[in-house]
C-alpha positions in Angstrom: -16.6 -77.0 -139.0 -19.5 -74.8 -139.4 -22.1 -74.0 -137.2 -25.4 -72.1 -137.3 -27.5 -70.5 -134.3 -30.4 -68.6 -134.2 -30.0 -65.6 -133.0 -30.7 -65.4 -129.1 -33.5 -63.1 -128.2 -31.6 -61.5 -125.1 -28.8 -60.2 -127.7 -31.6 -58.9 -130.0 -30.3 -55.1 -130.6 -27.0 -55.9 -129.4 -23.5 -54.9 -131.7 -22.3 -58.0 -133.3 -19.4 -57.9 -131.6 -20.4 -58.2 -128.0 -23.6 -60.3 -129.2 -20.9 -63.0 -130.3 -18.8 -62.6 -127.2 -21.6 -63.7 -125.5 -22.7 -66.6 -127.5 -19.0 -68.0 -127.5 -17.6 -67.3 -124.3 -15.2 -65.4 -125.1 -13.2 -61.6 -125.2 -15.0 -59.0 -127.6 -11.5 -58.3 -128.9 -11.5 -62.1 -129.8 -15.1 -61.6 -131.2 -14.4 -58.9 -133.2 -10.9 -61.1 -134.7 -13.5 -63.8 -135.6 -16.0 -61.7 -137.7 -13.0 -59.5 -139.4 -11.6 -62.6 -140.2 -15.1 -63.8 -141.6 -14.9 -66.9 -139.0 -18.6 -65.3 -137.8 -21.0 -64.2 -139.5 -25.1 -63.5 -140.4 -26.5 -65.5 -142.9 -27.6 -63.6 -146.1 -26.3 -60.3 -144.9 -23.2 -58.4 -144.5 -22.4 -56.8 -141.6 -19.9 -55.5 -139.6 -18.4 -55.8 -135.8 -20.6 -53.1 -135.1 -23.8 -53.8 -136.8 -27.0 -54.4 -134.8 -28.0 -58.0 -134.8 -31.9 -58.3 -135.8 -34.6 -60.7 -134.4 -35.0 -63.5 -136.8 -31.8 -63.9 -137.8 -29.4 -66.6 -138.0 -25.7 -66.7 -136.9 -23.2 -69.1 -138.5 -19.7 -69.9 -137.3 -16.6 -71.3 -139.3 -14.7 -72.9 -136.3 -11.6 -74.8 -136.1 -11.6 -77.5 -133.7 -8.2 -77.6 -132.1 -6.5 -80.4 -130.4 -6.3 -80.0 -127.0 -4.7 -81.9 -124.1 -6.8 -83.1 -121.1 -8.1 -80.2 -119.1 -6.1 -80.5 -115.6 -8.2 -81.1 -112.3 -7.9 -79.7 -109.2 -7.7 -82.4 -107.1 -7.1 -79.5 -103.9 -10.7 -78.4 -104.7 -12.0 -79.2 -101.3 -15.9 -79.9 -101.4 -17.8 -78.2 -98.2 -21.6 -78.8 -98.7 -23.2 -81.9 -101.2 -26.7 -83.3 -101.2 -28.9 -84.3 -104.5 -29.2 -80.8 -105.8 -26.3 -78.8 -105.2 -22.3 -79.3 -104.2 -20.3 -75.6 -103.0 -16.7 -75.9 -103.2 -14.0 -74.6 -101.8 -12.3 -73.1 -105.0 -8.9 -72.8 -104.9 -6.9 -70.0 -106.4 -5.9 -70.4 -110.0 -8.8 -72.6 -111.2 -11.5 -71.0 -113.3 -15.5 -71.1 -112.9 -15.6 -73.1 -116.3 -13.8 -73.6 -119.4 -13.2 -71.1 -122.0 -11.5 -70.1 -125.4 -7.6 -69.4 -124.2 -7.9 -71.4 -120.9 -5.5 -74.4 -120.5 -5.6 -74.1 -116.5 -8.3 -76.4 -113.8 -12.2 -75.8 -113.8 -14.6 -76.1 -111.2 -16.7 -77.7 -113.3 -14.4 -80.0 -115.3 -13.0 -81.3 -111.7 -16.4 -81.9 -110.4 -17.1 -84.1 -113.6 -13.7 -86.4 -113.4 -14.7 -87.0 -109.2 -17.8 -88.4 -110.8 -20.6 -85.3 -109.4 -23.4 -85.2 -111.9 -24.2 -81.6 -112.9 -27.5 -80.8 -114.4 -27.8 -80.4 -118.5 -29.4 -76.6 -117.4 -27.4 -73.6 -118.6 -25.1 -72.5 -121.2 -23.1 -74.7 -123.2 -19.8 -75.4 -121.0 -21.5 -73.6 -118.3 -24.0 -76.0 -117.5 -25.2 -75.8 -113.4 -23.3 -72.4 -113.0 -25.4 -69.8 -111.7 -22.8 -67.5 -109.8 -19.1 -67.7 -110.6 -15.6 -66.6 -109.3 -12.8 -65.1 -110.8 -9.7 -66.7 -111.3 -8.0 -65.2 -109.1 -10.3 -65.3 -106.0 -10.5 -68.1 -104.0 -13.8 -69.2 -101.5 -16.9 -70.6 -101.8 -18.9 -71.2 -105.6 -22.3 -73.3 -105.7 -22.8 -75.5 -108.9 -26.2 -76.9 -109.4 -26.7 -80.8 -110.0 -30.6 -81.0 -110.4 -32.7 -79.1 -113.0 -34.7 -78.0 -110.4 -31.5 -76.7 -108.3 -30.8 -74.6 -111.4 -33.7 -72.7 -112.1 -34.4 -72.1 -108.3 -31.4 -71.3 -107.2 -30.4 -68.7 -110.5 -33.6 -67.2 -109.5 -32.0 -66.6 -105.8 -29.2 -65.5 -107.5 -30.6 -62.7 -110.1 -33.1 -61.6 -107.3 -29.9 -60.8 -104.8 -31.7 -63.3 -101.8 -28.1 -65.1 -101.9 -26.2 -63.6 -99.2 -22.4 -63.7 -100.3 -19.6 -63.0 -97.6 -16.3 -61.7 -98.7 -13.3 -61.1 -96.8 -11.0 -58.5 -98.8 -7.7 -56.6 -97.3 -7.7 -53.2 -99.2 -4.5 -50.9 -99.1 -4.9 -47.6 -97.1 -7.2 -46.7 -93.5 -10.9 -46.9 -94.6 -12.8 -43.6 -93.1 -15.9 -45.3 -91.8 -16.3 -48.4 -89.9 -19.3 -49.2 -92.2 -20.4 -48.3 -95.8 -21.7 -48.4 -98.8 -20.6 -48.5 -101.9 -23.6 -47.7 -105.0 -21.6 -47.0 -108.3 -22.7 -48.1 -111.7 -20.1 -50.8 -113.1 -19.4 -50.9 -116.9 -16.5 -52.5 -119.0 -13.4 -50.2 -119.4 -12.6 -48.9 -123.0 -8.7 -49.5 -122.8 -8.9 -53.2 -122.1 -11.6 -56.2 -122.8 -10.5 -57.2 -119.1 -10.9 -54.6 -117.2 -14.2 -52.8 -115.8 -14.9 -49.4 -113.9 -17.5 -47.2 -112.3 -19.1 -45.3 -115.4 -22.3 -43.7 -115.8 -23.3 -46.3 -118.5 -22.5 -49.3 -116.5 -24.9 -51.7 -114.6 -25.7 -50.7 -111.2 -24.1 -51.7 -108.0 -24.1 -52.0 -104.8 -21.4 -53.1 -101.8 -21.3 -52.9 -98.3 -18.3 -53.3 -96.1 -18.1 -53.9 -92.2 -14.3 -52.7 -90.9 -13.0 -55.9 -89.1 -9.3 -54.8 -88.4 -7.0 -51.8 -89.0 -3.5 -52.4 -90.1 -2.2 -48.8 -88.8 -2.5 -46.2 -92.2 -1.6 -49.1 -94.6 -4.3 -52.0 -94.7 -8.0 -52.5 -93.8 -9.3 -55.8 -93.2 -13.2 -55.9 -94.4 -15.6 -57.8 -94.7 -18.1 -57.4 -97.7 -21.8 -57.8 -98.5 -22.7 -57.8 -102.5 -26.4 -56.8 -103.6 -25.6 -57.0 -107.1 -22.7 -59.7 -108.5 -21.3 -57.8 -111.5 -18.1 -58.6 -112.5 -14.6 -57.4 -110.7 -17.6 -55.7 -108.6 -15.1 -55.6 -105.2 -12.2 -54.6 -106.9 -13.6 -52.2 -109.4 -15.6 -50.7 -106.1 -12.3 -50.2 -104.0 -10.3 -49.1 -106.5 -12.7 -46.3 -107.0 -12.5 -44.9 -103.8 -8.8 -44.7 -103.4 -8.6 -48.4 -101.9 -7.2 -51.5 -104.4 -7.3 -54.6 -102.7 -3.8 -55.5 -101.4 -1.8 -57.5 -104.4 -4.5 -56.3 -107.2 -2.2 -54.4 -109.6 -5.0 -54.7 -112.3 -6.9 -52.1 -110.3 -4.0 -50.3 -108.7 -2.6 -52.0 -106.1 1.0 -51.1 -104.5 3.4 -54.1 -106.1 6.3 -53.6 -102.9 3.2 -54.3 -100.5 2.4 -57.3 -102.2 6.1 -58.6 -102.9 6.4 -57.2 -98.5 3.4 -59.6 -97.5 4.1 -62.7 -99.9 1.0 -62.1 -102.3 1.0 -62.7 -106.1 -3.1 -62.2 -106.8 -5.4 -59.6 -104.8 -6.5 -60.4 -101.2 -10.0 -62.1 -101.4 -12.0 -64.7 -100.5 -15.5 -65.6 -100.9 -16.2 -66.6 -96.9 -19.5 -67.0 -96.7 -22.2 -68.2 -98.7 -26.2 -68.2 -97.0 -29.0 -69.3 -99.5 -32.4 -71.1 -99.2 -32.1 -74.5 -100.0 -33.7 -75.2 -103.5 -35.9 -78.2 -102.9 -36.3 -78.1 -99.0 -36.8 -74.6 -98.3 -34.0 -74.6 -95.2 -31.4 -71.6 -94.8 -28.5 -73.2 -95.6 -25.3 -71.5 -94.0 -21.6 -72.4 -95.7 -18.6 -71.0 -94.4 -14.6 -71.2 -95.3 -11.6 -70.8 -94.3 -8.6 -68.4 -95.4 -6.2 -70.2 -97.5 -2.8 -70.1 -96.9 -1.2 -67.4 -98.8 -3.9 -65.1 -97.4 -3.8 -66.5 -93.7 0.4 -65.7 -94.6 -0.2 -62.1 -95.4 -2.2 -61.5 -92.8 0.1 -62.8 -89.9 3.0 -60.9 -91.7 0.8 -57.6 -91.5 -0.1 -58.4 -88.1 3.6 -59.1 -87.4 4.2 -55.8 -88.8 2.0 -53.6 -86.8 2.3 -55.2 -83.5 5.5 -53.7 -83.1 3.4 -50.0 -83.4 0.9 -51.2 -81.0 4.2 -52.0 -78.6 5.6 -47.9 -79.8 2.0 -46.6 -78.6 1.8 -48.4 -75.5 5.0 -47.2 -74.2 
């Protein structure tokens, strides 16, 4: 099947490579596979994964449509705010913002659909209503738009940082401060598609972190304010500074600690979401709850230390 699209203005300039990661949803090293392979390429002109894309011009796509079997659905997804314009869910670990190439697992998005929510036609193709999303493997709250004017509202709130997003993260190690701040450029990692890190060339950003229990010398308990939403932002942040979230071996994490506290994915949940509502102008206040293989590692952690607390007493 073959497809052609104009080239997007925003990836005007961009290599050809990460201009068609972009426009497909997918990896750059998948990108790059599709335009060796000549599965991608610009119409009346040869160029290669790292050729500059020019205003004007016109992509086209060879494509083979593969079977697939019907997307599973989350039918755990608990739904924690709903009115005409937007629905935030609960999203469990394991199920993914929306669907993409190499994907088999849950979506928020494909879940909402089969339970009947409408979302709004607004946004990317397969990301329609999506204005923030969550890894993965992070669990907490997402908001998914269902009104056009939801979308454009509310991915204004987002790109202009007046969202206020709440995580809870338990990082390995004894933070210094009580309270900081985190302002390190974030920027894809050259060893791996998947993997980001602090880089001069990177997008800027900015966490804070509140201390909300100590663990002894071996955990931290923290809750974290984002200003910017890039991606891996908390991990990529922590691991920077000598701190991986507890269970994140992507970014560094000790494997015994998380095998020691029952975790198989890194310790963080979106906790908190605050936003002004798109159509009636109230601050609207969501709030979660840990799930359980978080709640699990924390009471083993807190089993763990009490008996210090007892040591120190005596």
């Amino acid at each position: 099947m073959s497809r052609l699209v104009p080239a997007p203005d925003a990836l005007i300039g961009k290599r050809f490579d990460v201009a068609m990661a972009k426009m497909l949803g997918v990896s750059r090293s998948k990108a790059a596979e599709l335009i060796d392979s000549g599965q991608a390429r610009v119409l009346d002109r040869n160029i290669a994964k790292s050729g500059t894309l020019q205003s004007g011009e016109t992509v086209e796509f060879d494509l083979v449509e593969e079977r697939k079997e019907p997307e599973p659905i989350a039918d755990d997804m608990a739904v924690v705010y709903e009115d005409d314009d937007v629905v935030v869910v609960d999203k469990p670990v394991g199920v993914a913002a929306h669907a993409s190439v190499g994907w088999t697992g849950p979506t928020v998005l494909g879940s909402l659909r089969d339970r009947g929510v409408h979302i709004t036609s607004y946004g990317a193709a397969g990301r329609e209503g999506i204005v923030s999303r969550l890894d993965v493997g992070t669990s907490g709250l997402m908001l998914v738009c269902k009104s056009d004017l939801a979308y454009v509202e509310m991915r204004r709130q987002f790109a202009e940082h007046e969202v206020v997003k709440t995580y809870h993260a338990l990082v390995q190690g004894s933070l210094k401060q009580d309270r900081a701040t985190i302002e390190a450029p974030i920027g894809r990692a050259k060893v791996s598609d998947f993997r980001f890190c602090v880089t001069p060339a990177g997008k800027p950003a900015v966490t804070h972190w509140d201390v909300m229990e100590r663990f002894g010398g071996e955990a931290t308990l923290a809750s974290i304010n984002l200003e910017t939403g890039r991606t891996h932002q908390i991990r990529v942040h922590f691991s920077s500074i000598g701190h991986p979230l507890v269970g994140d071996h992507m970014y560094g994490a000790n494997p015994v600690l998380a095998a020691e506290v029952g975790l198989d994915r890194q310790w963080l949940h979106a906790m908190q979401l605050e936003f002004r509502h798109p159509r009636t102008r109230v601050w609207t206040t969501v709030k979660s709850q840990y799930p359980a293989d978080l709640a699990h590692a924390l009471d083993v952690m807190r089993a763990r230390h009490a008996d210090d607390d007892m040591v120190a007493a005596d």
